[in-house]
N, C-alpha and C positions, 0 to 999 in steps of 0.2 A: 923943205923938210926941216925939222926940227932935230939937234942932235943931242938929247936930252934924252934921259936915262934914268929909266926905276929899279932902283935894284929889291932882289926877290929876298927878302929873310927865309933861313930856314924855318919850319915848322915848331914850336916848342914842344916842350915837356906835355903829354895829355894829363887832363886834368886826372883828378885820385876820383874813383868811386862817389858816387853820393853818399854812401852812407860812410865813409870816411870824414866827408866834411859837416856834414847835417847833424852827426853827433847820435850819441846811442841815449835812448830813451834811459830816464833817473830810474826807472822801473826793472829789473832785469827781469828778463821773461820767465826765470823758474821760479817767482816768487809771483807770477799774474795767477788769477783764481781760474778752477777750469769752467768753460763755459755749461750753462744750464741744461742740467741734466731733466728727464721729463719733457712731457707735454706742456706745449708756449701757446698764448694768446699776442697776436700783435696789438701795439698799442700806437696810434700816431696821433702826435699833438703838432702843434702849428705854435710857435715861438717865434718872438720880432728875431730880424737879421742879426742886428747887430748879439742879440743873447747868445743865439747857434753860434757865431763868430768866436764868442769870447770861450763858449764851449770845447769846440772843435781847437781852438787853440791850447787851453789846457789839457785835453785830452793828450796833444800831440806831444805837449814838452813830459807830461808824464806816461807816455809808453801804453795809454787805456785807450779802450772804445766808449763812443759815446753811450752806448746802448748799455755796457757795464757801468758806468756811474749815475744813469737815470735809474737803471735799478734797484744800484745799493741804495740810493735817495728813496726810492720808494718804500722797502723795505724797512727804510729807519723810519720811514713815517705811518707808515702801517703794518706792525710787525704782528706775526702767527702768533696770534692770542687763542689758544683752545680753554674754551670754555670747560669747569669744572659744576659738576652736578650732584 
């Protein structure tokens, strides 16, 4: 027999919260827009990975959903034009 010996550390510190360490979005929530009021159509497009990627990533560091800045995009590019007669 071997008289060789592991000794036990205690347990440390638990880690802090996730959202402690992942950091709070540059966006504070009382300043986000409320979400779309009215009747919605969905709209689904197909984007290479790496675009969604680079998406989803901006999205996250600024505190938004992807489906809120597809919108405003769209809106800028196709804005309520009423026709005058």
């Amino acid at each position: 027999m071997s008289s060789k010996t592991i000794p036990f550390k205690q347990p440390g510190e638990l880690p802090k919260p996730a959202d402690d360490w992942v950091g709070a979005p540059q966006q504070p929530a009382a300043t986000k827009k409320p979400k779309v009021v009215g009747q919605t159509k969905r709209l689904t497009v197909d984007v290479p990975e790496n675009l969604h990627r680079r998406i989803k990533v901006h999205c996250a560091g600024e505190g938004t959903q992807i489906s809120d800045v597809v919108r405003d995009l769209l809106l800028e590019q196709f804005p309520n034009i009423t026709e005058t007669s």
